[in-house]
TORKOLKE-784008 format. One record per atom (N, C-alpha, C): x, y, z. Coordinates in steps of 0.02 Angstrom, whole numbers, padded with zeros to 5 digits, always signed. Atoms other than C-alpha are relative to their C-alpha. Layout:
BEGIN
XYZ
...
This chain:
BEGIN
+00043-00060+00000
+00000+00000+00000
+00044+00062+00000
-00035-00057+00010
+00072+00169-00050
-00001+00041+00051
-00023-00056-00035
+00120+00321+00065
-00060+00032-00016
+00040-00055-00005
-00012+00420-00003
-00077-00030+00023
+00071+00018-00027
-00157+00318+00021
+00001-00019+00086
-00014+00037-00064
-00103+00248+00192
-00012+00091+00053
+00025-00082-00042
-00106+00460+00252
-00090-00018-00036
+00084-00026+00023
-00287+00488+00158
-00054-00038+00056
+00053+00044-00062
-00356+00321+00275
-00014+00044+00047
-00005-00036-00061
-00273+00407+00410
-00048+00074+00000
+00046-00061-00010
-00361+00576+00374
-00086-00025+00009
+00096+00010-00007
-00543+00507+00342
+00000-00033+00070
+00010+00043-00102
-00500+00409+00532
-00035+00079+00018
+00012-00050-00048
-00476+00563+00609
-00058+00053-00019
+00066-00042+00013
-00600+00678+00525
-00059-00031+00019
+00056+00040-00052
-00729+00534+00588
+00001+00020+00061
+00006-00004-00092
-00676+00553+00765
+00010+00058+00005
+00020-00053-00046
-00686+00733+00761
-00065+00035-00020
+00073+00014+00027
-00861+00716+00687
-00019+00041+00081
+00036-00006-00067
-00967+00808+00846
-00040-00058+00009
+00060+00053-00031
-01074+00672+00952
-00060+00012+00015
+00071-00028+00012
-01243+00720+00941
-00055-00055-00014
+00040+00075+00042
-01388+00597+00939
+00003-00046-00004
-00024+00068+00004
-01302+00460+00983
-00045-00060-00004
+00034+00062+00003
-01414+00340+01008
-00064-00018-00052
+00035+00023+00056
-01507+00267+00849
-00044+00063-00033
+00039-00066+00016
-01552+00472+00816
-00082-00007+00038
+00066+00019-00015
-01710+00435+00926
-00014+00076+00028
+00010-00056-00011
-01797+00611+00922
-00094+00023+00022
+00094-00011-00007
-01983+00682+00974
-00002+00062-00033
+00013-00054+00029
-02055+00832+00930
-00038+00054+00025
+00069-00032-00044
-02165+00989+01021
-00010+00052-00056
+00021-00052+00009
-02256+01124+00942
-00032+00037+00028
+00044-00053-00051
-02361+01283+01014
+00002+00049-00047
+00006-00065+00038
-02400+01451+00982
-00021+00050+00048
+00016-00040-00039
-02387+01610+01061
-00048+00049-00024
+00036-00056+00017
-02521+01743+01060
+00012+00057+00059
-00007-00067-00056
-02567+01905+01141
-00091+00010+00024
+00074+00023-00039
-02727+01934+01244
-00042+00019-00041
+00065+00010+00033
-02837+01949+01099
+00005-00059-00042
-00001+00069+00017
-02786+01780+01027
+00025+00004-00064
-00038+00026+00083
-02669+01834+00878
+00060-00034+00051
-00065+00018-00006
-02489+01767+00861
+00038+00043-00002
-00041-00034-00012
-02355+01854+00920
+00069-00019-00008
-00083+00018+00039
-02186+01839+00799
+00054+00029+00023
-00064-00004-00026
-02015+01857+00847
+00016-00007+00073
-00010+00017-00068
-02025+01785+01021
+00049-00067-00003
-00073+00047-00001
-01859+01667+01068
-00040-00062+00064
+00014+00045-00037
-01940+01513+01133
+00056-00048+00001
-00051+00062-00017
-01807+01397+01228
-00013-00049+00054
+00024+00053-00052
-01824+01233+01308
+00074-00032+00027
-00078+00048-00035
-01691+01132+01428
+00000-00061+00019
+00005+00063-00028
-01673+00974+01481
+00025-00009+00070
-00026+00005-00036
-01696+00940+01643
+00040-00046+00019
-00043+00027-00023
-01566+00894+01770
+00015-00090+00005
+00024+00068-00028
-01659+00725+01825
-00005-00048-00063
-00003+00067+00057
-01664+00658+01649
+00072-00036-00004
-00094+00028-00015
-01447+00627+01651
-00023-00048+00067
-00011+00053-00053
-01473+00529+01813
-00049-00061-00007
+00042+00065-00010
-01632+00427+01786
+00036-00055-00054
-00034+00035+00057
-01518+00373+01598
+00047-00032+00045
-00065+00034-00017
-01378+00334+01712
-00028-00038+00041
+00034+00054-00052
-01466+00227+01847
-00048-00067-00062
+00012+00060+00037
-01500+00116+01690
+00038-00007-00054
-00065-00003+00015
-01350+00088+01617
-00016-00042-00079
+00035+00059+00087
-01426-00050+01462
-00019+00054-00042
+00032-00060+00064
-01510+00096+01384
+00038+00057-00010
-00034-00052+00024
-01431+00265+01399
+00045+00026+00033
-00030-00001-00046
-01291+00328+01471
+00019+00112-00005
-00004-00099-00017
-01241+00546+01516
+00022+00020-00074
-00047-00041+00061
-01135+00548+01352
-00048+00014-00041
+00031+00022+00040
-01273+00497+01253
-00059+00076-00008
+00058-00040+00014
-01390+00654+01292
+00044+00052-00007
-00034-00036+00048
-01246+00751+01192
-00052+00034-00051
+00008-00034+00068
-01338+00874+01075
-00092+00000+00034
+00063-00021+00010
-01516+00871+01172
-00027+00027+00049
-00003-00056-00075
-01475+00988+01320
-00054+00062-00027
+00031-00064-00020
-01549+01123+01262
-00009+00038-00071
+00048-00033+00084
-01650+01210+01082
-00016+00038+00018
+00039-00047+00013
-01709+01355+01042
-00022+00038-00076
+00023-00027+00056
-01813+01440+00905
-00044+00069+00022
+00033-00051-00007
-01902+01604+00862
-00092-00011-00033
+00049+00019+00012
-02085+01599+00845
-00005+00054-00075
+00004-00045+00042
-02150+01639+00670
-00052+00076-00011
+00024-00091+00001
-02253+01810+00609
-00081-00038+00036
+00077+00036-00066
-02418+01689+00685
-00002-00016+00050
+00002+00011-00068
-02350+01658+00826
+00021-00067+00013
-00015+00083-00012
-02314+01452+00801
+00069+00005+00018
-00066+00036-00023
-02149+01367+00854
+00002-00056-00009
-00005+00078+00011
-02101+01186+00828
+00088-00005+00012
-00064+00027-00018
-01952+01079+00907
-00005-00054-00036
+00020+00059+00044
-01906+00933+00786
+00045-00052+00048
-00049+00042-00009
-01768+00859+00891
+00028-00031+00059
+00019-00027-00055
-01806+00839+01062
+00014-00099+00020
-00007+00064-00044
-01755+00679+01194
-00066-00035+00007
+00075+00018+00005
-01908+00573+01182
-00005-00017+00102
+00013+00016-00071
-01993+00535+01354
+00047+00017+00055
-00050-00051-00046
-01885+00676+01432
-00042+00055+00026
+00037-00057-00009
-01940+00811+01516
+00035+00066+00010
-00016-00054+00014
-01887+00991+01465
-00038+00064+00039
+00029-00058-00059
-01923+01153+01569
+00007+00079-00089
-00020-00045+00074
-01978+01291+01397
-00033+00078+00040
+00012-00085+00003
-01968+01483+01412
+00001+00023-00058
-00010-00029+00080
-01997+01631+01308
+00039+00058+00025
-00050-00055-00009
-01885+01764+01304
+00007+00080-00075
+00024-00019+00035
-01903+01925+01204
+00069+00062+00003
-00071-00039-00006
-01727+02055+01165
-00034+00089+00030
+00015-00049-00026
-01847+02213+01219
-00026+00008+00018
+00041-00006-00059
-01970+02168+01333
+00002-00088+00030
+00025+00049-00058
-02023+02047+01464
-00060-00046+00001
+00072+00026-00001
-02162+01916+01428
-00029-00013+00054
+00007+00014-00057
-02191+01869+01589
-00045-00079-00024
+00049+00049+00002
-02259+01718+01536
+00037-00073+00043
-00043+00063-00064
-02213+01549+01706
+00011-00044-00045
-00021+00059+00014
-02113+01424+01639
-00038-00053-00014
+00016+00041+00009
-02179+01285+01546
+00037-00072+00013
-00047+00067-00023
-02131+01099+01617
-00060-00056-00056
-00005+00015+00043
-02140+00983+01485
+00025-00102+00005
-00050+00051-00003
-02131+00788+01458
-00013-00018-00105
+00007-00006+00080
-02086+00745+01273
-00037-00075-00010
+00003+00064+00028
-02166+00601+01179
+00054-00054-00013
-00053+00061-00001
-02095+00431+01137
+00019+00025-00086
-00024-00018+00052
-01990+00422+00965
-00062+00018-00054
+00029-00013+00085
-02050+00494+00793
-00071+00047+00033
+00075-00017-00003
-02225+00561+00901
+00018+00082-00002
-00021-00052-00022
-02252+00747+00916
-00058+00031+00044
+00047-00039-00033
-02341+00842+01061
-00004+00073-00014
+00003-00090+00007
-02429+01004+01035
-00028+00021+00083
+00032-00031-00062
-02472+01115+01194
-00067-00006-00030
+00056+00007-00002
-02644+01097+01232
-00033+00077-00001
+00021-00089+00011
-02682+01298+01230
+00069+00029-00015
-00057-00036+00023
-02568+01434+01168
+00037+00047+00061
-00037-00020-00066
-02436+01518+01276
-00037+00095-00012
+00023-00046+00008
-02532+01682+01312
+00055+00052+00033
-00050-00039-00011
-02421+01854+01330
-00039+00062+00044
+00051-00042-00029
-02541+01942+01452
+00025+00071+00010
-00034-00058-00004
-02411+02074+01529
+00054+00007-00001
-00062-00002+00004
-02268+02116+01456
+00016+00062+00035
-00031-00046-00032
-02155+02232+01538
+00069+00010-00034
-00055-00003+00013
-02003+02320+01508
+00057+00004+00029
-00037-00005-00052
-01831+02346+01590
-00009+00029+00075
+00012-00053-00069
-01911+02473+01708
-00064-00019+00037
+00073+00042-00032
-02068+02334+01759
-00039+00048-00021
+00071-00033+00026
-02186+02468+01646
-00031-00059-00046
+00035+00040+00024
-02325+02370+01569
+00015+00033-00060
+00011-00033+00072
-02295+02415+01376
-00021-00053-00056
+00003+00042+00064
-02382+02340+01203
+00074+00014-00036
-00050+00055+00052
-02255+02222+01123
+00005+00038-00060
+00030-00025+00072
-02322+02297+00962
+00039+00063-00026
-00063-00077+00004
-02222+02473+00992
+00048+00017+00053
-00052+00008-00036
-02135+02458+01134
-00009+00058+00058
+00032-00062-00042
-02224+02608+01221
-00044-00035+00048
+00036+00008-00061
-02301+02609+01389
-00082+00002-00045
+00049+00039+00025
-02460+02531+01365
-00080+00030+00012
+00058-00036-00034
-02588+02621+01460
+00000+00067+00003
-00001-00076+00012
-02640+02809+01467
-00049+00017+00026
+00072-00016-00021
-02771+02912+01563
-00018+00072-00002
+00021-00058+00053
-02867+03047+01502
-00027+00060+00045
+00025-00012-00050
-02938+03184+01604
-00039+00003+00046
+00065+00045-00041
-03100+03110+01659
+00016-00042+00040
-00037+00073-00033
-02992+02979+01739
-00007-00078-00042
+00020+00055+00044
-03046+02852+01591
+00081-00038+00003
-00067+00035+00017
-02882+02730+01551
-00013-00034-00042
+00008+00044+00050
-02864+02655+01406
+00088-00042-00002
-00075+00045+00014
-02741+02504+01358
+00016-00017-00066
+00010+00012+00059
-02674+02499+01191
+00039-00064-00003
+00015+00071+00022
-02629+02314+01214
-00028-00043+00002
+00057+00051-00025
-02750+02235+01292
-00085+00025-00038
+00056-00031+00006
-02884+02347+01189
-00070+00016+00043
+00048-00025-00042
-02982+02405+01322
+00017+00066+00033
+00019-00040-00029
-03043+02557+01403
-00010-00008+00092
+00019-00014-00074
-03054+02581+01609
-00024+00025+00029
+00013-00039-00039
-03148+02658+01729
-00024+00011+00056
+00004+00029-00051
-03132+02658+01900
-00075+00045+00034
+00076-00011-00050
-03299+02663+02044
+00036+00042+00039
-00013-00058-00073
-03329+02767+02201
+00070-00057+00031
-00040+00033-00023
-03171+02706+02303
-00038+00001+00076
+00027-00008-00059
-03262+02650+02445
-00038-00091-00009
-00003+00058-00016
-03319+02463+02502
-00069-00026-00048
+00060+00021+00050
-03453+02386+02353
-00002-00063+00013
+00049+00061+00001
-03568+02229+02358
+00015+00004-00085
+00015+00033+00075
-03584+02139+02192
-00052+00065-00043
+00081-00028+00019
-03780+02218+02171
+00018+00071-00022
+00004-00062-00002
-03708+02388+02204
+00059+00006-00075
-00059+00000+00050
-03545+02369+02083
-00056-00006-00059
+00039-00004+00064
-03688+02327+01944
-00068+00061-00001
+00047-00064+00023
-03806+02480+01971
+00032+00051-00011
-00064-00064+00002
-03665+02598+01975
-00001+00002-00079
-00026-00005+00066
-03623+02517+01803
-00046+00010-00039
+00070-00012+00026
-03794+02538+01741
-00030+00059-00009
-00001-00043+00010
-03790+02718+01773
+00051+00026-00020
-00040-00007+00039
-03622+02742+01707
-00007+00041-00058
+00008-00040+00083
-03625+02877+01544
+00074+00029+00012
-00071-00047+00020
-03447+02967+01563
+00001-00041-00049
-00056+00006+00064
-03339+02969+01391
-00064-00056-00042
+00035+00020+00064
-03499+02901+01313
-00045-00057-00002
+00021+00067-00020
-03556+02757+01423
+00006-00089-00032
-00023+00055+00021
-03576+02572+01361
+00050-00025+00037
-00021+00029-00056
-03494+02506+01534
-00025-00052+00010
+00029+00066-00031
-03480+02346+01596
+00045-00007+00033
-00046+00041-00060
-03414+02252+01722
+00030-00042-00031
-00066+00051+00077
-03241+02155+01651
-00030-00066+00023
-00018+00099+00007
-03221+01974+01615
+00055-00018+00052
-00055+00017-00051
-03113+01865+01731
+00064+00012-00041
-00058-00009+00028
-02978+01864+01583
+00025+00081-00021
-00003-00063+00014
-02995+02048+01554
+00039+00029+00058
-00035-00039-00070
-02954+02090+01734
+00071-00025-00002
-00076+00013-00011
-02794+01989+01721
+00055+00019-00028
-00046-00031+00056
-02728+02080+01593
+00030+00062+00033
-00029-00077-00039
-02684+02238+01738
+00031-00039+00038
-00053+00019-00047
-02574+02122+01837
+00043+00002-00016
-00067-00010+00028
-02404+02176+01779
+00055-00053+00037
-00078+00051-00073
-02263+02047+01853
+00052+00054+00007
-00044-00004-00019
-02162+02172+01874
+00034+00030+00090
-00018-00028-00066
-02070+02264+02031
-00070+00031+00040
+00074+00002-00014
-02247+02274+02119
+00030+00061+00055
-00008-00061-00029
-02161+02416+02248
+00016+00059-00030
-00024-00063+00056
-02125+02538+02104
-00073+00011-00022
+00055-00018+00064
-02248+02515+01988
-00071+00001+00006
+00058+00017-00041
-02399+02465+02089
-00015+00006+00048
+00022+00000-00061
-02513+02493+02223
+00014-00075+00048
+00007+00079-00039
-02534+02350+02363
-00055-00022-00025
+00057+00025+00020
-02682+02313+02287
+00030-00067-00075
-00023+00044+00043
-02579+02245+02145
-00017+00041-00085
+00018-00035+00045
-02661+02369+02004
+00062+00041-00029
-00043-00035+00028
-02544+02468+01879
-00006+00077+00038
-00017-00071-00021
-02508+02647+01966
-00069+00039-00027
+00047-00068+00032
-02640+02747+01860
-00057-00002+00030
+00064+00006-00058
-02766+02663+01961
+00001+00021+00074
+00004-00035-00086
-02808+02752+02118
-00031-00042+00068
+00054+00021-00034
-02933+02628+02206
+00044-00028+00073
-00040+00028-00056
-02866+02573+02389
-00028-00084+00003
+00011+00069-00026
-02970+02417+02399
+00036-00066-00036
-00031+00070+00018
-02901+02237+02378
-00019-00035-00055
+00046+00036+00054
-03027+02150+02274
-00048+00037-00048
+00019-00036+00061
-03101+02201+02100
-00066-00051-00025
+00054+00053+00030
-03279+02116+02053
-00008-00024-00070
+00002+00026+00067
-03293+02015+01886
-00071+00022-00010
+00062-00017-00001
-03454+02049+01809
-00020-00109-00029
+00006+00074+00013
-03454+01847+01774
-00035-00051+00087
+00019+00057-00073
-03562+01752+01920
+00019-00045+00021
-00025+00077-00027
-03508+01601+01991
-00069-00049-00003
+00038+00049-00018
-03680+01528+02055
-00054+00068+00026
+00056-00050+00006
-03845+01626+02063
+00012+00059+00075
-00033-00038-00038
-03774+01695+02250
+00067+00038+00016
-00086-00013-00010
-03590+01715+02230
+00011+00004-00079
-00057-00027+00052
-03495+01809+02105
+00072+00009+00000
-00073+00011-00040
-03305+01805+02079
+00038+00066-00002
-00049-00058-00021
-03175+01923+02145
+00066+00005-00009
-00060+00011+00028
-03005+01957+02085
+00048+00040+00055
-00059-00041-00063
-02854+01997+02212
+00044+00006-00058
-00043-00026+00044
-02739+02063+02078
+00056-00026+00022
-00054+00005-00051
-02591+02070+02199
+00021-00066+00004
+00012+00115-00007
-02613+01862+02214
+00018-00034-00059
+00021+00009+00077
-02663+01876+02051
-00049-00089+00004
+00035+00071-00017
-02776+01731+02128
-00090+00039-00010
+00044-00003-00014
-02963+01718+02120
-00069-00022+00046
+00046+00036-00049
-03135+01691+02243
-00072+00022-00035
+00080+00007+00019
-03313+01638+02228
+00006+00026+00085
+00010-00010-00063
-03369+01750+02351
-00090+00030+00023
+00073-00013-00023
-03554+01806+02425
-00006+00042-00033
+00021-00066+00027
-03628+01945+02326
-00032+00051+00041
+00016-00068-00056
-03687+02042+02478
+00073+00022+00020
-00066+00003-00031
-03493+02035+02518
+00007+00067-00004
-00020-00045+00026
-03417+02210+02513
+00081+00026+00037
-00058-00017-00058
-03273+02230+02640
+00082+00001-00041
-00043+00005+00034
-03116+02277+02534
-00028-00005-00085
+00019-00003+00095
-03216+02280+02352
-00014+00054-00035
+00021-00060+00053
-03219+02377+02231
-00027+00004-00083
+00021+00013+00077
-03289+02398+02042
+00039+00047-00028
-00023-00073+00045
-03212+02473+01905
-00025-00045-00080
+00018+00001+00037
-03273+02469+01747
+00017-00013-00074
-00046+00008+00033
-03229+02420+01571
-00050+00027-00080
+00013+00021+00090
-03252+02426+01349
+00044-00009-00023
-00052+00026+00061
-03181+02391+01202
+00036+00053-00030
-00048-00051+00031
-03058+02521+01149
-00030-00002-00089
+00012+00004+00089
-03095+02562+00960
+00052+00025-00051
């Protein structure tokens, strides 16, 4: 065998073994998709969705030594993609029957949207999230609530005290600040005419759209409401009933909710809502 072929073997060796290890094992991959929106239920493009693999998957592979071993989950630590102009995402390449911890992450604001925990399908399957990852309140470096859309503070109030949100498309307008029953929070809204009337009492998902995650001693009352709101009380009434006696109540601050008595009033308050146009 000649000199020159006897180097060439030798090169295609070594260019094999410095091949990266990725995939090792029989390429066995899953798959997830989703889709982010914004609280009126479009898709929201250029969001950096990344998923990780947790810690506990390396040890449960190694405590079974026949099947997979630490080297082997080479190359499926950790993906990320940008969602497209609809808002979808898709992972093609993902540890099957692993479980991944997925965030979103955004280069000039804050989605605030909790960590998704994640177990992947078995090979070749693919799971989609069962609802879309919603972007309720974004914030920016300085915990202000601002639409994604321009990057501007989000909310604004006019001199009537009206507030409008230009991401959440709605209008605001807060009640007497003083302790309201259910009954009373809906006659208030019934006489309601400032800026043109057509008041109602919000939706449970409407109200959640004023809980900002961010620095809640800056930017917010204790109540948990964005700053522009004045109201002292705790709880904010849904105009959504629970059960012909009890309607529900929103602690912002908690960002939790209660089915509570509709004579209730101790800490409640109403404020009022529409549809921005």
């Amino acid at each position: 065998m000649s000199s020159h072929t006897s180097i060439f073997k030798s090169w295609l060796i070594l260019a094999f073994l410095c091949l990266p290890v990725t995939h090792s094992f029989s390429a066995q991959t899953s798959a997830l998709k989703g889709k982010v929106i914004d609280v009126n239920g479009h898709g929201i493009g250029g969001v950096k969705v990344m998923v990780r693999l947790l810690p506990e998957n390396a040890s449960e592979k190694k405590s079974k030594p026949t099947e997979v071993t630490a080297d082997m989950l080479i190359g499926y630590e950790y993906f990320d993609t940008t969602t497209t102009s609809s808002g979808t995402f898709l992972f093609e390449e993902l540890l099957p029957l692993s479980n991944y911890v997925l965030r979103l992450w955004h280069r000039q604001w804050k989605p605030n949207v909790p960590n998704i925990f994640i177990k992947t399908p078995s090979h070749s399957k693919t799971l989609e999230l069962d609802k879309p990852l919603i972007v309720k309140n974004p914030i920016n470096k300085n915990n202000e609530g601002i639409n994604p859309y321009t990057n501007e503070i989000r909310l604004t109030k006019n001199k009537t005290g009206m507030i409008s949100d230009s991401y959440a498309k709605l209008q605001w307008y807060e009640g007497p600040d003083k302790d309201t029953n259910y009954d009373e929070a809906l006659f208030w809204i019934e006489n309601l005419t400032v800026n043109g009337g057509h008041w109602r009492l919000p939706k449970r998902n409407e109200l959640e759209t004023l809980c900002f995650q961010g620095d809640k001693s800056s930017n917010v009352y204790s109540h948990g409401l964005p700053s522009l709101f004045r109201t002292t009380g705790a709880w904010i009434w849904s105009g959504e009933a629970h059960t012909p006696s009890k309607a529900w109540l929103f602690d912002c601050h908690n960002e939790t909710w209660y089915s509570i008595d509709r004579n209730h009033s101790n800490c409640d308050r109403a404020i009022a809502v529409r549809k921005l146009n």
